[in-house]
N, C-alpha and C positions, 0 to 999 in steps of 0.2 A: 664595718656594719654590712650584715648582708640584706638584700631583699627578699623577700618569699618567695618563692617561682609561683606558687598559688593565687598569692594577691598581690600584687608589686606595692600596692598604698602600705604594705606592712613590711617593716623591717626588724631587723634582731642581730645579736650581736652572737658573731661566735669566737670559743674561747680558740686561744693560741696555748695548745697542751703544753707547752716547754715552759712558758711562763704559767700558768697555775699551778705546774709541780713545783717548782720555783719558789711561786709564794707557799704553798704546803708546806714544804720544808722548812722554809723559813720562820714559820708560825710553828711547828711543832718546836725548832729548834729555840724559839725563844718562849717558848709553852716549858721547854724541861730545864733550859737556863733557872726558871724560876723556882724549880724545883730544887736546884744542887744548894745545896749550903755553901754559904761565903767562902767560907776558909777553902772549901775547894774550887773555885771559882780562880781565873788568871784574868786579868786586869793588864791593859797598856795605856799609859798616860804621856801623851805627847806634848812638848814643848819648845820649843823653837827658839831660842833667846839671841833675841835682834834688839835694836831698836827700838825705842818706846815713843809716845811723846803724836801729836795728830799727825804725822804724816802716814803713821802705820794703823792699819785695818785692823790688826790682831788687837790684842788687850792694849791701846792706849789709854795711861795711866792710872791701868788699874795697880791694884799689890799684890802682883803674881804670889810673892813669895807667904803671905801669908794667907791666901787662897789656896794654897796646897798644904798647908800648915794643916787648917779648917778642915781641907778635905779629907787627908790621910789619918787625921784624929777620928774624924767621924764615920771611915772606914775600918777602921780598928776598932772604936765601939759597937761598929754591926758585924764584926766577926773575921774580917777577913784577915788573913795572914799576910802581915806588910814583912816578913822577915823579923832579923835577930836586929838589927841596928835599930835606935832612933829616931823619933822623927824630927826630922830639921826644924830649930826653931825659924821660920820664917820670918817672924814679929820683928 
């Protein structure tokens, strides 16, 4: 926050140029994300397969295996290209 040199009771904010291009980019880039069709679209799904059960933070006892099930199905009905294989039945 800067002061006014004019009136010191007034203040203002000024931008930090490196960050608003930053955000720009970042809004355009997810402005034309929305544009591409699924099937061209690349996807990374990360999971981690540890331990379950309340000691761990991540999914305790959920059903990982049929949440990806759910999800990959209904990634394939909106279009995207999961490949030639499969999808695992999780169930």
């Amino acid at each position: 926050m800067c002061t006014n040199p004019e009136n010191e009771n007034q203040a203002y904010y000024q931008p930090i140029h490196g960050q608003v291009e930053y955000f720009c980019d970042r809004a355009i880039g997810w402005a034309e994300l929305g544009k591409t069709a699924n099937e061209d679209k690349k996807v990374s799904i990360l999971y981690y397969n540890h331990d379950g059960g309340k000691d761990n933070i991540g999914a305790s006892y959920l059903d990982i295996g049929s949440s990806f099930t759910l999800l990959l199905e209904q990634m394939q009905a909106e279009g995207y290209d999961l490949g030639n294989d499969t999808i695992p039945n999780g169930r």
